[in-house]
VEXTOR-270550 format. One record per residue: residue in one letter; y, x, z of N, C-alpha, C in turn. Coordinates in steps of 0.1 Angstrom, whole numbers, padded with zeros to 4 digits, always signed. Atoms other than C-alpha are relative to their C-alpha. Layout:
REM residues N
AYXZYXZYXZ ...
***
This chain:
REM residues 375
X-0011-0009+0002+1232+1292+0458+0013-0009-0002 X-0007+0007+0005+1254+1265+0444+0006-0004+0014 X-0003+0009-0011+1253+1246+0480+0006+0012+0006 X-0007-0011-0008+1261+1280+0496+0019+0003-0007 X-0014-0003+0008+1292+1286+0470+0012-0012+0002 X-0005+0008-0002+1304+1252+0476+0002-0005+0016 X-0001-0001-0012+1298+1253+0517+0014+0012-0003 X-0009-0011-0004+1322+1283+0516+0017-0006-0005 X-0014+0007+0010+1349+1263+0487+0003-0013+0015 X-0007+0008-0007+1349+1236+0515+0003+0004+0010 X-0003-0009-0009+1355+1259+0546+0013+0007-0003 X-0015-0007+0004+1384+1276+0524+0008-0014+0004 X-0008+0016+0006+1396+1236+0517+0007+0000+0020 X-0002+0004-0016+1393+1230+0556+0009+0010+0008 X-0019-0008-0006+1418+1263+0566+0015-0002-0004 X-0008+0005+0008+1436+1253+0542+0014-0010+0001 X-0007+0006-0002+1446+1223+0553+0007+0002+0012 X-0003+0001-0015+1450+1227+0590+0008+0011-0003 X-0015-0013+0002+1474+1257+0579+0012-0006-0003 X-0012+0010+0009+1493+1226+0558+0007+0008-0010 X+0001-0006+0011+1489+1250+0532+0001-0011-0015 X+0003+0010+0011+1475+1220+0511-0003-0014+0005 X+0002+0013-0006+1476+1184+0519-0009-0007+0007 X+0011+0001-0003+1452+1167+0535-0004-0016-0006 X+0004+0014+0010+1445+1142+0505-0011-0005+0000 X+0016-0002+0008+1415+1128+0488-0002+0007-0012 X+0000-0012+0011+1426+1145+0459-0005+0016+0006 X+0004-0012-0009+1420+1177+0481-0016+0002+0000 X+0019+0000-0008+1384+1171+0492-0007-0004-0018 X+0008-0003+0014+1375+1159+0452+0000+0009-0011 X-0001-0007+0010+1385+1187+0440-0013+0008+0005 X+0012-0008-0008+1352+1200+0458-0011-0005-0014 X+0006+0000+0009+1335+1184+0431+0006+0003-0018 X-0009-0007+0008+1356+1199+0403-0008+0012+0004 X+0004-0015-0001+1347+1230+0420-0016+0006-0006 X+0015-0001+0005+1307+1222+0412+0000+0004-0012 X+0001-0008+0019+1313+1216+0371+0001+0012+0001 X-0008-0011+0003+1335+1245+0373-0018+0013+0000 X+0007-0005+0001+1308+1264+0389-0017-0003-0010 X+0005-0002+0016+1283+1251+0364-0002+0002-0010 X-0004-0003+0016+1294+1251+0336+0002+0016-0008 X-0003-0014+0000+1310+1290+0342-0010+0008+0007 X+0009-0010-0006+1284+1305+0360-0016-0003+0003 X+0013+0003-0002+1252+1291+0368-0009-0002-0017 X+0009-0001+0015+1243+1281+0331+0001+0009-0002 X-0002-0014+0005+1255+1309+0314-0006+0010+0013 X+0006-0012-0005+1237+1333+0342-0017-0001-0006 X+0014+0005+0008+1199+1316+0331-0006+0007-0012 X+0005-0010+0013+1199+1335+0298+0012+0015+0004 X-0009-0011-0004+1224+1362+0312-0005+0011+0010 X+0010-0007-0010+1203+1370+0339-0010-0007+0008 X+0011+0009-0004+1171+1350+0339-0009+0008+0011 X+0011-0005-0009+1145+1350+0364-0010-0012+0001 X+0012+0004-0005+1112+1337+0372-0011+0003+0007 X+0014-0002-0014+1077+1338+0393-0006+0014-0013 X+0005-0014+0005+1063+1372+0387-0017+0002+0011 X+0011-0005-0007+1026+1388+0400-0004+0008-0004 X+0009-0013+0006+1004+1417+0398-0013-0006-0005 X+0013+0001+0005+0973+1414+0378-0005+0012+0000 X+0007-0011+0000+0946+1438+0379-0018-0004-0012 X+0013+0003+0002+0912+1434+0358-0014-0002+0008 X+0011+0002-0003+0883+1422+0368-0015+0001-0004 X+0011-0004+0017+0852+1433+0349-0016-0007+0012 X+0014+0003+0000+0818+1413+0353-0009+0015+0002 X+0012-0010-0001+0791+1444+0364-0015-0008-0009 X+0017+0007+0010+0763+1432+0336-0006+0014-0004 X+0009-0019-0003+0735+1465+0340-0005-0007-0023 X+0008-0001+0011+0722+1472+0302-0017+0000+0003 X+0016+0006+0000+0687+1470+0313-0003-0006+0010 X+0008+0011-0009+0665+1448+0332-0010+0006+0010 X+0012-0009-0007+0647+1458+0362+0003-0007+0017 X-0002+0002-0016+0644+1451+0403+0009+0011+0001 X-0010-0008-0005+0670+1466+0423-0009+0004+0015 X+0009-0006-0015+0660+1491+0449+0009+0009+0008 X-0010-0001-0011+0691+1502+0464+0014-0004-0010 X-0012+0001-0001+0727+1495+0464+0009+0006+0009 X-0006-0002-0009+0748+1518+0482+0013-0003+0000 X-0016+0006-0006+0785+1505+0475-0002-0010+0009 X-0002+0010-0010+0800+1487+0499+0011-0010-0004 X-0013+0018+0008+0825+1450+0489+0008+0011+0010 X-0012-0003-0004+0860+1460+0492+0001+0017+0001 X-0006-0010-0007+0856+1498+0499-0002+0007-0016 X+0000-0008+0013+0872+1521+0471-0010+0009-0003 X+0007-0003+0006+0850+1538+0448+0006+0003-0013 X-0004-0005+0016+0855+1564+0418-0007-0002-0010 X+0006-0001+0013+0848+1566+0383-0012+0005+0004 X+0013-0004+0001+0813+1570+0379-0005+0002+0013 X+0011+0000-0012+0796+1565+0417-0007-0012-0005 X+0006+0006+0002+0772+1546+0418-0001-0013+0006 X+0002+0015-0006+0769+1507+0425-0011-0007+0002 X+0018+0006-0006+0730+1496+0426-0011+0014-0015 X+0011-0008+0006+0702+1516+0412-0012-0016-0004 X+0013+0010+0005+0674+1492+0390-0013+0015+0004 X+0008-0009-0001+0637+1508+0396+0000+0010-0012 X-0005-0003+0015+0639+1535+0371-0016+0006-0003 X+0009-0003+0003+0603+1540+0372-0012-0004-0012 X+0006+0000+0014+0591+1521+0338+0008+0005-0010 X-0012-0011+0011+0622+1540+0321-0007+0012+0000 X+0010-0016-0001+0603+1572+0332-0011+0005-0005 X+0011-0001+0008+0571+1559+0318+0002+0002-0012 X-0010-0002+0013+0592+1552+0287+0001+0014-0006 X-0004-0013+0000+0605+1586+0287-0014+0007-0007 X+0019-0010+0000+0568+1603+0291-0003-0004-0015 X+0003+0011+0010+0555+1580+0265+0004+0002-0014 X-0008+0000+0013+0582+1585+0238-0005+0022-0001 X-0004-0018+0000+0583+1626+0247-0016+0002-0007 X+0011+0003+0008+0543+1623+0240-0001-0002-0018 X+0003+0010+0016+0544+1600+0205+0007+0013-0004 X-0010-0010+0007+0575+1628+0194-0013+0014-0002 X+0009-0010+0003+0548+1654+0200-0010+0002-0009 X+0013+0003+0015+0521+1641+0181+0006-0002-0016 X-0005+0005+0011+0542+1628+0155+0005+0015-0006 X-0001-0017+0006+0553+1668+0150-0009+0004-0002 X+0011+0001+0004+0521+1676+0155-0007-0003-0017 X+0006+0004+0013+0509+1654+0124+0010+0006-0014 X-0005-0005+0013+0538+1663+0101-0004+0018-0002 X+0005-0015+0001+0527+1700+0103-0012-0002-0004 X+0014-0001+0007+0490+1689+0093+0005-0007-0014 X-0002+0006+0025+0509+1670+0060+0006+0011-0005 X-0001-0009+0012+0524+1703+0053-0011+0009-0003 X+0015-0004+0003+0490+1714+0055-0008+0000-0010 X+0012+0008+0010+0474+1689+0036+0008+0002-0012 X-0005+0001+0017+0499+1692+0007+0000+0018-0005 X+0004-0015+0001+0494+1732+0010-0013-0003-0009 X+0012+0000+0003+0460+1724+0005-0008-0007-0014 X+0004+0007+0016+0460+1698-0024+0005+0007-0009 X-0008-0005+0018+0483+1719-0046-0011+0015-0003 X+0012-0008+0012+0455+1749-0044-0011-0007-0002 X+0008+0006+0008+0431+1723-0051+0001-0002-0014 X-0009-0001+0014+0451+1714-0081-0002+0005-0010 X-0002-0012+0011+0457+1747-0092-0016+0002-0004 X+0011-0009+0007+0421+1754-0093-0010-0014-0006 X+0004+0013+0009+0410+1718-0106+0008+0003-0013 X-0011-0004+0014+0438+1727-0135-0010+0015-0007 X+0004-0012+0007+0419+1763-0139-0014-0007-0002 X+0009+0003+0006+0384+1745-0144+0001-0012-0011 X-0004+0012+0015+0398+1715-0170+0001+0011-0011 X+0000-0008+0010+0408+1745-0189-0006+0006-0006 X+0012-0005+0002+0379+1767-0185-0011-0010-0012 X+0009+0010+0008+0363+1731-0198+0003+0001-0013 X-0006+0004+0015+0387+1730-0228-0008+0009-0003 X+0003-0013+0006+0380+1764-0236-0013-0001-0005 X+0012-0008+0008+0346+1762-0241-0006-0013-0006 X+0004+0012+0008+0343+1726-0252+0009+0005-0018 X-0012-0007+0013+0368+1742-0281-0010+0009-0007 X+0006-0011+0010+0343+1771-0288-0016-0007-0004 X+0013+0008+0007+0309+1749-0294+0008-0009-0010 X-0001+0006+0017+0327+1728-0313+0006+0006-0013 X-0002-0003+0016+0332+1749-0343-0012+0009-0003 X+0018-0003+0003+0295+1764-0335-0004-0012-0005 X+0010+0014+0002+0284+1729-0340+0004-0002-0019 X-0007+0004+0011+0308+1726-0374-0010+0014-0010 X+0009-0011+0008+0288+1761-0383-0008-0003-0003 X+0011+0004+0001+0259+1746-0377-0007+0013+0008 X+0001-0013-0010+0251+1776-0349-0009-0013+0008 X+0011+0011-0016+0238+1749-0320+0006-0015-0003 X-0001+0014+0001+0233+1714-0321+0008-0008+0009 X-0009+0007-0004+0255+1689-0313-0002-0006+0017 X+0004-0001-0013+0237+1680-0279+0009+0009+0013 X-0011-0011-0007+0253+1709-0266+0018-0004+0004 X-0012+0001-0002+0286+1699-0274+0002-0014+0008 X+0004+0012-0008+0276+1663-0256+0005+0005+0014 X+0000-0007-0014+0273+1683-0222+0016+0007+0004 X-0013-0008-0004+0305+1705-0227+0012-0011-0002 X-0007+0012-0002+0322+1671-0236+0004-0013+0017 X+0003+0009-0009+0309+1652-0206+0007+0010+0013 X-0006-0010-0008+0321+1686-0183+0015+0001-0002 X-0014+0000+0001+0356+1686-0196+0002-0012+0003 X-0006+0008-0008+0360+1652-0188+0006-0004+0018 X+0004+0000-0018+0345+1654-0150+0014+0008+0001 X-0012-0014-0005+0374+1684-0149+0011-0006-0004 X-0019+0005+0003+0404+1664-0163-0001-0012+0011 X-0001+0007-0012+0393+1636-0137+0001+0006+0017 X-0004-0006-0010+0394+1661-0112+0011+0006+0004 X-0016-0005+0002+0428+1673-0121+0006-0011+0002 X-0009+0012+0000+0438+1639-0121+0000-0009+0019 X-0001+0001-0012+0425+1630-0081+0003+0010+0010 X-0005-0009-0005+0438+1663-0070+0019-0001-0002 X-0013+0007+0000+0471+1655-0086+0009-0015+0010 X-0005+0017-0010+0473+1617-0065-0003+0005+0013 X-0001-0008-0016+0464+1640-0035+0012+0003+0001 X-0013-0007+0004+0494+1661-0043+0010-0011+0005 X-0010+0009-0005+0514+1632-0042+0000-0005+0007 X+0000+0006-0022+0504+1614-0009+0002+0012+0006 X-0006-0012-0007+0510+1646+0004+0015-0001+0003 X-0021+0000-0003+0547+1646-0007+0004-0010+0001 X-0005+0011-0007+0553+1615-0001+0001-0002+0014 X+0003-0001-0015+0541+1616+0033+0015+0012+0006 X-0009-0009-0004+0567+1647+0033+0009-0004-0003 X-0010+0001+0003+0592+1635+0016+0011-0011+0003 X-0005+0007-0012+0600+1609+0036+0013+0003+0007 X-0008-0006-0011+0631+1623+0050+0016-0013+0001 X-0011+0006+0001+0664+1611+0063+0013+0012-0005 X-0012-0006+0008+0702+1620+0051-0003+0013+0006 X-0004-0014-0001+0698+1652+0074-0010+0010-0007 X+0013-0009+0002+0666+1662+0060-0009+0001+0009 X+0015+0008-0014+0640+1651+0090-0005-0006-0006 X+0012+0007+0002+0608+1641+0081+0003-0018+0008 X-0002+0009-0002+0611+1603+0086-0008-0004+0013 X+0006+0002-0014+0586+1599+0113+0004+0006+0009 X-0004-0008-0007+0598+1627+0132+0012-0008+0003 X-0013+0006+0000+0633+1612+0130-0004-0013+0011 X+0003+0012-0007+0620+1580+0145-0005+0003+0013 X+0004-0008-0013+0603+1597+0172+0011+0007+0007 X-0009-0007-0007+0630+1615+0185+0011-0015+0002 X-0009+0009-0004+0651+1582+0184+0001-0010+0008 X+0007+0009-0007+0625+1564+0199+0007+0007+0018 X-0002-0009-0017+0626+1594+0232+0017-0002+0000 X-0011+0002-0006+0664+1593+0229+0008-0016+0002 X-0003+0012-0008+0668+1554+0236-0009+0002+0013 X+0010+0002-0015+0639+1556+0261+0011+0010+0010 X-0006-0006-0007+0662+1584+0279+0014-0006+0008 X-0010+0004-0005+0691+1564+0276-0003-0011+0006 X+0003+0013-0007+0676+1532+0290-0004+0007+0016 X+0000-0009-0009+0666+1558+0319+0012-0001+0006 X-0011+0003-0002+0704+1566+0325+0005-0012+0005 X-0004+0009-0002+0713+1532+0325-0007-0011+0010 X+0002+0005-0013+0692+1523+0350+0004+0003+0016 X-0010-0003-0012+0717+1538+0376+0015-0005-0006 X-0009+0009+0006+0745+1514+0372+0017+0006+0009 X-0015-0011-0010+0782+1535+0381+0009-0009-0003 X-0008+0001+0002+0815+1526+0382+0005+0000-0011 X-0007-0004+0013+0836+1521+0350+0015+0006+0001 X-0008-0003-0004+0865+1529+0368+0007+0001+0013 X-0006+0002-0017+0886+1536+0401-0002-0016+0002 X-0002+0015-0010+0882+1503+0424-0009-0003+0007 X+0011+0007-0009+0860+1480+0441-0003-0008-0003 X+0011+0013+0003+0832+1454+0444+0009-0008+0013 X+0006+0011-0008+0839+1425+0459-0006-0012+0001 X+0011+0009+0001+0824+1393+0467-0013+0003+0001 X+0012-0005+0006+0790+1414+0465-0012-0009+0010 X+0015+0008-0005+0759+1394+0472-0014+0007-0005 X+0011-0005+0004+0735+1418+0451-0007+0010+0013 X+0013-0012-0004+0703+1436+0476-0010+0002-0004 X+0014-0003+0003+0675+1451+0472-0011-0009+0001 X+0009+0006+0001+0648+1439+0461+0002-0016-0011 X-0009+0011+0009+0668+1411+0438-0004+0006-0014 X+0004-0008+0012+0657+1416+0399+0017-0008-0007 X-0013+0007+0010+0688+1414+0374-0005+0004-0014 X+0008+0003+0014+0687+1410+0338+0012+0002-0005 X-0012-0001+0012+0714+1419+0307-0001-0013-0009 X+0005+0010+0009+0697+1389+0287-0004-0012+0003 X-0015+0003+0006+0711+1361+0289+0011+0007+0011 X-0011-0005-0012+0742+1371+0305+0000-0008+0015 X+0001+0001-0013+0739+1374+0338+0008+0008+0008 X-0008-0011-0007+0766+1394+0361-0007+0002+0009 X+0004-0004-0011+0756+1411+0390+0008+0004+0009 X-0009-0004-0007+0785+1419+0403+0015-0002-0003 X-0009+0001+0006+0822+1417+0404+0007+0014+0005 X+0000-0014-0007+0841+1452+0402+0020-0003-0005 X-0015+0003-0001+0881+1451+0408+0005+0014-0009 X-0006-0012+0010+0894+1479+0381+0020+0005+0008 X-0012-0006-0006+0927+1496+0406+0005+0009-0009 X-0007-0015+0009+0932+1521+0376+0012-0004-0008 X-0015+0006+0008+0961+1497+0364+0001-0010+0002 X-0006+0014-0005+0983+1470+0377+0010+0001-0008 X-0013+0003+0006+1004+1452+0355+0005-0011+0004 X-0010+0012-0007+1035+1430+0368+0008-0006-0012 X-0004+0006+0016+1043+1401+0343+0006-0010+0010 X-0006+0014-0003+1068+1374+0348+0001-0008-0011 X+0001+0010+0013+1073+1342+0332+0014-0004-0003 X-0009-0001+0009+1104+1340+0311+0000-0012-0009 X-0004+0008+0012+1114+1303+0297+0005+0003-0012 X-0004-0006+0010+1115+1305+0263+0017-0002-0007 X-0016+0003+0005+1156+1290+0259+0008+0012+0006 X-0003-0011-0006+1162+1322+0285-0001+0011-0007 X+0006-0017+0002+1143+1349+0265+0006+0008-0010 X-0007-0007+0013+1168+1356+0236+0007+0014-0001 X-0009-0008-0006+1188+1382+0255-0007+0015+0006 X+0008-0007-0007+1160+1401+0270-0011+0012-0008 X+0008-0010+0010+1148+1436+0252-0004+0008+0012 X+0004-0015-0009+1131+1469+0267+0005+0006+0002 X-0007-0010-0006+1140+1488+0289+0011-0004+0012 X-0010+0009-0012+1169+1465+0307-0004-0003+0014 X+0001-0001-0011+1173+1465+0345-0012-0010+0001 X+0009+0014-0008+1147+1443+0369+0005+0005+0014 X+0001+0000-0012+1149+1434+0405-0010-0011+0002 X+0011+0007-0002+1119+1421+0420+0002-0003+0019 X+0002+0001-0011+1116+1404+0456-0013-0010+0002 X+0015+0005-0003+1077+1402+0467-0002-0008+0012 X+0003+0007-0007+1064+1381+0490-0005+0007+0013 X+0006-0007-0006+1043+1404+0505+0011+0012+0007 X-0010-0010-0009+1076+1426+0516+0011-0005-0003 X-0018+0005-0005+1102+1404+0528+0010+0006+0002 X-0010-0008-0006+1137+1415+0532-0003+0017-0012 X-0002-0012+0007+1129+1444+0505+0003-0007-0017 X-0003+0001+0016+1142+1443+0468-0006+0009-0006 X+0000-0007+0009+1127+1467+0445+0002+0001-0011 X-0006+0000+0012+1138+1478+0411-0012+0005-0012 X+0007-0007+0014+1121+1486+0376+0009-0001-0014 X-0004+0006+0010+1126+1477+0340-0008-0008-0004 X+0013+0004+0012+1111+1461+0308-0006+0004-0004 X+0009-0006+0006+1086+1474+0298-0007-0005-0013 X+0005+0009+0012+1069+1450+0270+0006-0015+0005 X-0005+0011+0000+1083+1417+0260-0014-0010-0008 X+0015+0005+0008+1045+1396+0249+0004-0007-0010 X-0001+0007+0011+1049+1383+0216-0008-0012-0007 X+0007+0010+0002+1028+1355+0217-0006-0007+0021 X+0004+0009-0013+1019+1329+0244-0014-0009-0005 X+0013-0001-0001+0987+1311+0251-0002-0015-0012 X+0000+0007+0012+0996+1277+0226+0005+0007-0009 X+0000+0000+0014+1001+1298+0199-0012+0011-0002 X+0013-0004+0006+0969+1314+0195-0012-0009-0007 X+0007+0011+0009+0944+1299+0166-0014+0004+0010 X+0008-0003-0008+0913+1296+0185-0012-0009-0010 X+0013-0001+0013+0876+1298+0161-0008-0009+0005 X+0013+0004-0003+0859+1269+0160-0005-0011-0013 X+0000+0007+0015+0845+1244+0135+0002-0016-0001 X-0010+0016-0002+0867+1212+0139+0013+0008-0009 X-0015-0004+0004+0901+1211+0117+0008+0002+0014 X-0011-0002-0013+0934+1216+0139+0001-0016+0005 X+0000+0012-0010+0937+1187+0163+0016-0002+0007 X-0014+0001-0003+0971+1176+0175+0000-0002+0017 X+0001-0004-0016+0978+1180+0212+0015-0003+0002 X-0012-0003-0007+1006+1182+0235+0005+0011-0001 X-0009-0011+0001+1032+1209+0227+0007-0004+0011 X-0011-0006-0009+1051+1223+0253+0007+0014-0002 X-0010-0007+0002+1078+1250+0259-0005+0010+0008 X+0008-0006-0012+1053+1271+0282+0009+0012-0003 X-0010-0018-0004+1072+1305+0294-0012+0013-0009 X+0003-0013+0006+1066+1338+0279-0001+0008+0009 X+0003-0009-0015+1052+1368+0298+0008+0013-0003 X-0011-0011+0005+1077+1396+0299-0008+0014+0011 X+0007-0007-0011+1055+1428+0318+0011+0013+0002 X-0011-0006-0005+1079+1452+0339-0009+0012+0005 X+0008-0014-0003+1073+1490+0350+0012+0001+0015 X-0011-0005-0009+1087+1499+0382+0002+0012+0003 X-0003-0017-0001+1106+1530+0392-0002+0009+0004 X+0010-0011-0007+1088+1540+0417-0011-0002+0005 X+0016+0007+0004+1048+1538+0412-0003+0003+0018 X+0002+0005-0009+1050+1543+0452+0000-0011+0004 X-0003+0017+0002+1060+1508+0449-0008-0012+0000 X+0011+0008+0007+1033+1493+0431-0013+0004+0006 X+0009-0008-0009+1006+1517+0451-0004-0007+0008 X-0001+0008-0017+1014+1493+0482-0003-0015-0003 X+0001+0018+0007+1009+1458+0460-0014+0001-0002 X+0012-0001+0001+0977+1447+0458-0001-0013-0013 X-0001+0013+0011+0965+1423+0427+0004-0012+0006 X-0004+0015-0004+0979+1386+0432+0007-0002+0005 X-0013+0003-0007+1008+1395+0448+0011-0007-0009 X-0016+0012+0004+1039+1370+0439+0007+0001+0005 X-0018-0003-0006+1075+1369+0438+0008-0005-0007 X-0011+0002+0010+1106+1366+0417+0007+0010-0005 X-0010-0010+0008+1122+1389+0391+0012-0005-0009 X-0008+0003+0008+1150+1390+0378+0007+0008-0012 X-0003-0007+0012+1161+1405+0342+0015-0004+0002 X-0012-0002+0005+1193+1417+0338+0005+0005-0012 X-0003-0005+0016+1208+1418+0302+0013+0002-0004 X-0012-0004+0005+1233+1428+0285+0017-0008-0005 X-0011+0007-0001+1251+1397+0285+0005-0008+0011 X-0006+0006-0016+1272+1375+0311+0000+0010+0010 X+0001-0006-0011+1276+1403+0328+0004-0007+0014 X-0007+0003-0009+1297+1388+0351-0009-0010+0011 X+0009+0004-0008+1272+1370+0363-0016+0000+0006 X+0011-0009-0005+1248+1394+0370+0001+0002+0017 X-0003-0002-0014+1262+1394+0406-0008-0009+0007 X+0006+0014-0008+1254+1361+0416-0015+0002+0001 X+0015-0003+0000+1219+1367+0406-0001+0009+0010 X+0006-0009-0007+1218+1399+0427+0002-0008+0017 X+0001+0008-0017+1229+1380+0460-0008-0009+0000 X+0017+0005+0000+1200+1356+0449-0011+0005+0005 X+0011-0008+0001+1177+1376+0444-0002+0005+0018 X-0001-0001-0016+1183+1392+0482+0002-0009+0006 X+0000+0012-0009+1188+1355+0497-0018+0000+0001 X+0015+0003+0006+1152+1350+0482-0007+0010+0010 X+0007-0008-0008+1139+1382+0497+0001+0000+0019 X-0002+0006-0014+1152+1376+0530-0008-0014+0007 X+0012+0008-0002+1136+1342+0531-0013+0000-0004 X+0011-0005-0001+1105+1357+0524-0002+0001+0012 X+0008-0004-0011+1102+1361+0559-0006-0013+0004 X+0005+0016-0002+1100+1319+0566-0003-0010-0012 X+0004+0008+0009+1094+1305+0533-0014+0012-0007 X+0011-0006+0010+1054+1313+0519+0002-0006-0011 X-0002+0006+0011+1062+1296+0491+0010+0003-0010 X-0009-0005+0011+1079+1306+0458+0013-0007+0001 
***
């Protein structure tokens, strides 16, 4: 731009003289370099933080496809590159030991109800044992109580009382392994968890509802609008969750975000919301417009990064900041595909005056997009 502003200052100089407007000195022709500071000094610096710009692109996520369970693959009907919604499907694992699973778990759940219904049985059953072990200890007292004050009479000999001694004991030992019945019973019942489920039951049912979900998850879907590509997974290939292993790579289209990079001596001027003009690569000869949208508050040397070494001294640099932009009209961005590159430029609230020059930049730029691939 400079060479272009200075091609035009010597073209004025050159009518100039042949008019004999202005001499045709050396003083004349060095004022051509006068004219450069001038324009440095007034307009090119001061536009840099007035109305910076730099290399901009679209990013899109990329998300590793890693299946939660392990199994051969027995189809894959996506196809690389061709869009695909939320939740279709991208490969199927066999789902036929999930199914056994399933069976298996639904079974054990059954039995396991099953059995807790015979422990409320069995603790039914110990407590009228119990009760009627408790009503013969008594019966024992009772009549171990009435010989012995026949025996003190001297009514029947003490022999007697021997027998009804030896019978009340048998009957308090029976009250006593009817009682430890009693309680493996309720223990066995009382077993429960916070909602009140018998504890085995509980586990059985948790058991069939992972087995169910490992079922599920052996149909491996979409996590979001986009596409596979690169795909090399077919049938008959086993994949695995454990160790990490991807199987796939799946292009996430449900959000493109356009970030430029913003030297940090530039970025002082630059809040949300303030103009953008962008000229892509991919559509030469076109300008489009947005704003700011977020200004990133950290760059990639200033994050502490977890490991177990103290801090280590390195090379600092002035690496640019990523400033991400919304455009005005999401027609716009619809037509960009991830990795596209360009130049934006932020317009701020200061140097206005040299917000211009930028905008005839910016359109030089896009124009030569038609012969320059290169930023």
């Amino acid at each position: 731009m400079i060479v272009f502003l200075t091609l035009i200052y010597v073209v004025v100089l050159f009518v100039l003289v042949k008019m004999k407007i202005l001499p045709n000195t050396k003083a004349t022709w060095l004022s051509t370099i006068v004219w450069v500071v001038v324009l440095f000094i007034f307009l090119f610096i001061p536009m840099q933080w007035g109305a910076p710009s730099g290399p901009t692109r679209i990013v899109s996520r990329a998300v590793q496809v890693v299946p939660n369970v392990s199994g051969q693959v027995v189809s894959v009907p996506v196809e690389a590159n061709r869009p695909v919604a939320t939740n279709d499907v991208l490969f199927q694992i066999d789902p036929e030991p999930f199914e056994l699973a399933v069976a298996l778990a639904e079974a054990s759940l059954v039995r396991v109800e099953t059995q807790a219904q015979q422990d409320q049985d069995a603790l039914a059953s110990a407590r009228a044992q119990l009760r009627q072990a408790q009503a013969a200890r008594q019966l024992a007292q009772n009549r171990f109580d009435d010989d012995q004050k026949l025996v003190e009479s001297g009514t029947i000999s003490e022999n007697r009382l021997e027998r009804r001694e030896a019978d009340l004991e048998a009957a308090v030992s029976a009250v006593e392994q009817a009682e430890a019945a009693v309680s493996r019973a309720e223990t066995e019942i009382g077993a429960v968890t916070k909602d009140g489920v018998i504890a085995k039951v509980a586990e059985a049912e948790a058991n069939l509802e992972l087995a169910v979900w490992n079922l599920e998850q052996s149909t491996v879907r979409a996590p979001s609008n986009g596409y596979v590509t690169n795909l090399a997974l077919a049938e008959g290939q086993r994949v695995t969750n454990l160790p990490f292993a991807p199987s796939m790579v799946f292009v996430d289209t449900s959000e493109k975000i356009i970030g430029v990079e913003i030297h940090q001596i530039y970025l002082r001027h630059v809040r949300v919301g303030q103009p953008v003009e962008i000229a892509f690569k991919t559509t030469p000869g076109l300008v489009v417009t947005g704003t700011v949208e977020t200004v990133f508050a950290i760059a990639s040397q200033g994050q502490a990064i977890v490991s177990g070494t103290a801090i280590q001294a390195g090379q600092t640099v002035a690496e640019p900041f990523f400033v991400r932009l919304r455009l005005d009209n999401d027609e716009d961005l619809a037509g960009l595909n991830p990795g596209t590159a360009g130049t934006a430029a932020i317009y701020t609230e200061s140097v206005a005056a040299t917000h211009v020059i930028r905008k005839v930049m910016i359109r030089m730029e896009a124009i030569l997009n038609y012969l320059n691939p290169a930023l």
